[in-house]
C-alpha positions as CSV (number, residue, x, y, z in Angstrom):
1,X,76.8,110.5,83.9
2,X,75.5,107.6,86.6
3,X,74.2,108.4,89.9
4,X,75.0,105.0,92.1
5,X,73.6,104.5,95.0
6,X,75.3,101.9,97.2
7,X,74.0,100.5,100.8
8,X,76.8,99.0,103.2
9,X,74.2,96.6,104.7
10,X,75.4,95.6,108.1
11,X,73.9,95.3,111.5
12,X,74.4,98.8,114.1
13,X,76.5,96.7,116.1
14,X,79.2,96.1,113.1
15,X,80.3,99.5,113.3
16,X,83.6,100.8,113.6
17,X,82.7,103.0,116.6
18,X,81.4,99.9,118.0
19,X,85.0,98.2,118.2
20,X,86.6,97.6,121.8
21,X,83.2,98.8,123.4
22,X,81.5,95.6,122.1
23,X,83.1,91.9,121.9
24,X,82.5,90.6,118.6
25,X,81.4,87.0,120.6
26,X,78.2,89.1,122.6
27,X,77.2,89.5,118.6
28,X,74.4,87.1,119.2
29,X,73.2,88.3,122.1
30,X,72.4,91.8,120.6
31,X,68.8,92.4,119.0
32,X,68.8,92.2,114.8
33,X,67.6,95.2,113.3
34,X,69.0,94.8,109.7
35,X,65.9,93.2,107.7
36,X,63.1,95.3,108.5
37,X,65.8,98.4,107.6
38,X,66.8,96.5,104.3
39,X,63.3,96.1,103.8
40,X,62.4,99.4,104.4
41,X,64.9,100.7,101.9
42,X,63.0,98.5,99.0
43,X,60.1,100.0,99.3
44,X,61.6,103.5,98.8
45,X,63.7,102.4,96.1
46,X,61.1,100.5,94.5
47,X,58.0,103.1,95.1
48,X,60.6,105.5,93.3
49,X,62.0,103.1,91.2
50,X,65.5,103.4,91.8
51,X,68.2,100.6,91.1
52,X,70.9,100.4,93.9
53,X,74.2,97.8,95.3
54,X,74.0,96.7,97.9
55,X,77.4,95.9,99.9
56,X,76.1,93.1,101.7
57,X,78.3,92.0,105.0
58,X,78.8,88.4,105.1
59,X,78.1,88.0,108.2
60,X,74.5,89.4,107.8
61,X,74.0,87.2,104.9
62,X,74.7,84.4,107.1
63,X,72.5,85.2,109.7
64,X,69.8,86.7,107.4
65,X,70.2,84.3,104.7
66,X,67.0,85.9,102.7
67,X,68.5,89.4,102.6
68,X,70.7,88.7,99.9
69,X,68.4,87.0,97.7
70,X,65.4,89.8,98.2
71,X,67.5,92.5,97.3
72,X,68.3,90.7,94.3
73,X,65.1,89.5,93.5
74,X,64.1,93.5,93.4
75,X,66.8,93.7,90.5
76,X,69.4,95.3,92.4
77,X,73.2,94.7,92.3
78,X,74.7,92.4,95.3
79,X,78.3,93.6,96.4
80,X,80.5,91.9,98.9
81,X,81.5,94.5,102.0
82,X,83.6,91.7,103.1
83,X,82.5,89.0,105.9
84,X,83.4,90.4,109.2
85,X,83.4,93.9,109.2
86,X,87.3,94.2,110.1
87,X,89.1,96.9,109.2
88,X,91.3,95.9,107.1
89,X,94.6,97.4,109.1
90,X,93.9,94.4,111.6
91,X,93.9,91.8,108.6
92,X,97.1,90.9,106.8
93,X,96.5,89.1,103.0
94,X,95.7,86.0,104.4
95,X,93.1,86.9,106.5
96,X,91.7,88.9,104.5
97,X,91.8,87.0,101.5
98,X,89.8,84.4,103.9
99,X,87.1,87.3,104.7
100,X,86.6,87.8,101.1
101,X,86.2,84.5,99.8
102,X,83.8,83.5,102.7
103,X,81.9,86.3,101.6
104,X,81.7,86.0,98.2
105,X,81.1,82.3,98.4
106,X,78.3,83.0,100.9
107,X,76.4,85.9,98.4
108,X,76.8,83.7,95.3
109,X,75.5,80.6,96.3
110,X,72.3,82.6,98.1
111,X,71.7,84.6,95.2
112,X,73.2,82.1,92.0
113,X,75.0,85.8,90.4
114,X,78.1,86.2,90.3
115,X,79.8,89.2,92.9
116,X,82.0,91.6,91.0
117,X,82.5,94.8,93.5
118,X,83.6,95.0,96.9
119,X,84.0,97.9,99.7
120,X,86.2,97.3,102.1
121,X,84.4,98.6,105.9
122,X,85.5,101.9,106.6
123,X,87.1,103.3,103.5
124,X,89.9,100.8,104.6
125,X,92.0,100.5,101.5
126,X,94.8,103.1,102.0
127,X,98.5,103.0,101.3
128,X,99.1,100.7,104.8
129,X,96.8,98.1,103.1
130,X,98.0,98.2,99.4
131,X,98.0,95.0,99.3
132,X,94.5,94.3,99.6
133,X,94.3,95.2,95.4
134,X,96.2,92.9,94.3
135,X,93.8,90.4,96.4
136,X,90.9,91.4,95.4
137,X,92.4,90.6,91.6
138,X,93.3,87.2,92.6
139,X,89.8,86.6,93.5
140,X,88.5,87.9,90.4
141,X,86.4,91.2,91.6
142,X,86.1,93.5,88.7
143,X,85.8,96.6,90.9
144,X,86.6,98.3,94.3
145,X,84.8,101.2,95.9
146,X,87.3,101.4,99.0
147,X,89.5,104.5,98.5
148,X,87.5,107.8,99.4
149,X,89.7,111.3,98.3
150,X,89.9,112.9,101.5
151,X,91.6,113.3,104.6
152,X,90.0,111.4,107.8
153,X,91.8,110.8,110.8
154,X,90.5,107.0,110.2
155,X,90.6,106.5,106.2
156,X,91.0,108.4,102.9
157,X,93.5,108.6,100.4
158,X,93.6,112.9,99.9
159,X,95.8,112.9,96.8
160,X,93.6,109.8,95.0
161,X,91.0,110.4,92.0
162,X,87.8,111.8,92.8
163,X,86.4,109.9,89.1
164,X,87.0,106.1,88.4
165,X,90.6,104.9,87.9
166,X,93.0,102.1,87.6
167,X,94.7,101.7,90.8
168,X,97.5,99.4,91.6
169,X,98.8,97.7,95.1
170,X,102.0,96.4,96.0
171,X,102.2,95.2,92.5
172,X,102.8,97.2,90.0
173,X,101.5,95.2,87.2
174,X,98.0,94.2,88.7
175,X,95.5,96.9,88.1
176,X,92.1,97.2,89.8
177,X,89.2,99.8,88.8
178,X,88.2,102.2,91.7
179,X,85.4,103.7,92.2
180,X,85.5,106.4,94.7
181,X,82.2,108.6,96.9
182,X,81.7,111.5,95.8
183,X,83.7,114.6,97.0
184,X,82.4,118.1,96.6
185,X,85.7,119.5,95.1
186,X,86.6,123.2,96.8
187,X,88.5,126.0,95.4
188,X,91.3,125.5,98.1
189,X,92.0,122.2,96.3
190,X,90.2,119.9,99.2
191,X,87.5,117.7,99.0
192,X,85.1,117.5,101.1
193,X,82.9,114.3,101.4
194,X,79.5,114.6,100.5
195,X,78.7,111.0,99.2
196,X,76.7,109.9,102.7
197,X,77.4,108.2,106.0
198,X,77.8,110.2,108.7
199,X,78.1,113.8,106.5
200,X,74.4,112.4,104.9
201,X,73.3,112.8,108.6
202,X,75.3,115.7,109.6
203,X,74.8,118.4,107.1
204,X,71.6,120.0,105.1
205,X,71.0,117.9,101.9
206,X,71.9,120.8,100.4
207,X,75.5,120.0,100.6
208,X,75.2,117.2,98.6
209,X,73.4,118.1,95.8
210,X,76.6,121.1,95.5
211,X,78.1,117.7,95.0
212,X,76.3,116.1,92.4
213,X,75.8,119.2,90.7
214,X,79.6,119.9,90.7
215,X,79.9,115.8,89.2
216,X,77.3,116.4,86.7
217,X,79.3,120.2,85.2
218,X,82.6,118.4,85.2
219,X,80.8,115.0,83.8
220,X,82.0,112.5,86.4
221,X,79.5,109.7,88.1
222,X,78.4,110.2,91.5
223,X,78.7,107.4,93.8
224,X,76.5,107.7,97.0
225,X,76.6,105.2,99.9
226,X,74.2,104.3,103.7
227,X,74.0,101.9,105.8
228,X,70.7,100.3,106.5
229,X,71.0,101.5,110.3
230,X,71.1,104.7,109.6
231,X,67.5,105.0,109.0
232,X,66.4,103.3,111.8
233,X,65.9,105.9,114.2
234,X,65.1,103.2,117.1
235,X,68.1,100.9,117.1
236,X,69.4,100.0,120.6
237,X,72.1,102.6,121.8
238,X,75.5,100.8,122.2
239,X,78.1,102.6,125.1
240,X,80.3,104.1,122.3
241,X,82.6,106.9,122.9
242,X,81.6,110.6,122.8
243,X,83.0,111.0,119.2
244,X,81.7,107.2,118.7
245,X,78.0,107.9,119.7
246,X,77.8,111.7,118.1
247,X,79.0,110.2,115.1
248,X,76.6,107.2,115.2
249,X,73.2,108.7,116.4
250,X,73.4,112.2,115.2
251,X,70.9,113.0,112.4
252,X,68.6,109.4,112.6
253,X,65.4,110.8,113.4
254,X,65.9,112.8,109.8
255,X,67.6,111.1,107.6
256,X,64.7,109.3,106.3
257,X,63.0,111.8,104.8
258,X,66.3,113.3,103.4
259,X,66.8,110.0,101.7
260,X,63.5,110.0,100.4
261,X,63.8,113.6,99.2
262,X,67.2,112.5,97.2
263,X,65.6,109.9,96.0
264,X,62.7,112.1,94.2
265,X,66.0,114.0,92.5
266,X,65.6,113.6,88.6
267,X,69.2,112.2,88.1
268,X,70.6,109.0,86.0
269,X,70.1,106.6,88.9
270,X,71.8,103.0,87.5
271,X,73.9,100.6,89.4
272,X,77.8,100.0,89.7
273,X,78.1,97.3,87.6
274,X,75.2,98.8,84.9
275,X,78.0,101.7,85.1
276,X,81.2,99.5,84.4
277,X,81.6,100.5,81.0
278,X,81.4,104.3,81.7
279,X,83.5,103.9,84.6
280,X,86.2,102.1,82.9
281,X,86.0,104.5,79.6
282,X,86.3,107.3,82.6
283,X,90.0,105.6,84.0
284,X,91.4,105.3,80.5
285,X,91.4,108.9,80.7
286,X,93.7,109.3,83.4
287,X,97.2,107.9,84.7
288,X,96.9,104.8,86.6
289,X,96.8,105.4,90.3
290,X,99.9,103.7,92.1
291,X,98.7,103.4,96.3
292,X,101.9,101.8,97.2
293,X,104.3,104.7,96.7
């Protein structure tokens, strides 16, 4: 079965902690950090050679307009993770379906592929934004990798597939394939999320390797996700909350060498969209997934 790794690449200050402590129009006043992370991150990937997507903000590509194409350049996969790093519970379909083509515009015409997947920031693609599927099918993505199976007090769809499946949004009869993080399934039926982020930072890497371990027994891919920030133990500190700034700087000065411990794991590392085929073989196999209930 795959092992994906996928990188939300998007400056510190694009964070959901971040919103209502800093005004998206101070933006350009705050200190770039994101190439020399991205950049960073290819050297690992390549010195272990290591295919990865990359969900690349579009507002990064327009700032950074050589991210894009260097990531591709180093054969990896370019994803859209949207343009400005709104949750999608403060977009409606028109906005968002403004977001996303700016975006995907933007990453095609740096890189000349065309962009196929897209994660929405935050895991935002729950039952209060349904109708961000049927969008994303309009604009012709072939995948999502929005819905996460577990219960967060800001995202996560609990009861959702923890392997690829067709999904559907407020219509019934256009049909999306999802690719959710990997969840470390327990024996009292929840999942817990072990696919990166925050819980990369937080707990021992032996947490997720229960993970992949569980994925590979039960012969489901693993999806694994970062952010380029998060190994960059010197970005500026932003005046977050207390849950805002735990959950933001807690584990940097490590997670570096974690990465490049997971990295050394012998696993079949591929990209999303080198995966397609096995994901959608995967979702045939179970009942189509309806979000709008």
């Amino acid at each position: 079965m795959p092992t994906c790794l996928s990188f939300d690449v998007e400056e510190y200050f694009h964070i959901e902690a971040a919103h209502g402590h800093i005004d998206r129009a101070n933006w350009d006043t705050l200190e770039s950090r994101v190439e020399a992370s991205v950049n960073w991150l290819l050297e690992q990937l390549e010195h272990h050679q290591r295919p990865a997507t990359f969900f690349v903000l579009g507002d990064v590509a327009k700032r950074c307009p050589a991210i894009a194409p260097r990531i591709a350049q180093a054969g990896h996969e370019i994803a859209s993770h949207g343009h400005g790093h709104a949750r999608l519970h403060r977009l409606d379909p028109d906005s968002f379906r403004q977001d996303l083509s700016d975006s995907k515009k933007r990453l095609e015409d740096q890189t000349g592929s065309q962009v196929i997947g897209y994660r929405a920031p935050t895991f935002s693609i729950v039952p209060q934004t349904a109708w961000a599927i049927d969008v994303l099918a309009e604009l012709g993505f072939q995948y999502d990798a929005s819905v996460f199976p577990v219960s967060h007090p800001a995202y996560g769809v609990p009861d959702a597939p923890v392997s690829p499946f067709w999904i559907t949004g407020e219509s019934s009869t256009v049909r999306m394939l999802e690719v959710p993080p990997l969840v470390w399934q327990l024996p009292a039926g929840k999942n817990m999320p072990v696919a990166g982020g925050g819980y990369f930072r937080l707990f021992p890497l032996s947490l997720m390797k229960q993970g992949l371990k569980q994925a590979a027994a039960k012969q489901r891919p693993s999806i694994l996700y970062f952010h380029p920030w998060e190994f960059d133990p010197d970005i500026p500190r932003l005046p977050l909350g207390r849950l805002g700034t735990f959950r933001t700087y807690v584990g940097l000065k490590s997670s570096g060498r974690k990465l490049q411990k997971l990295l050394s794991l012998p696993r079949n590392w591929t990209t999303m969209v080198q995966s397609l085929a096995c994901f959608k073989q995967l979702a045939d196999q179970v009942e189509t997934y309806a979000l709008k209930k």
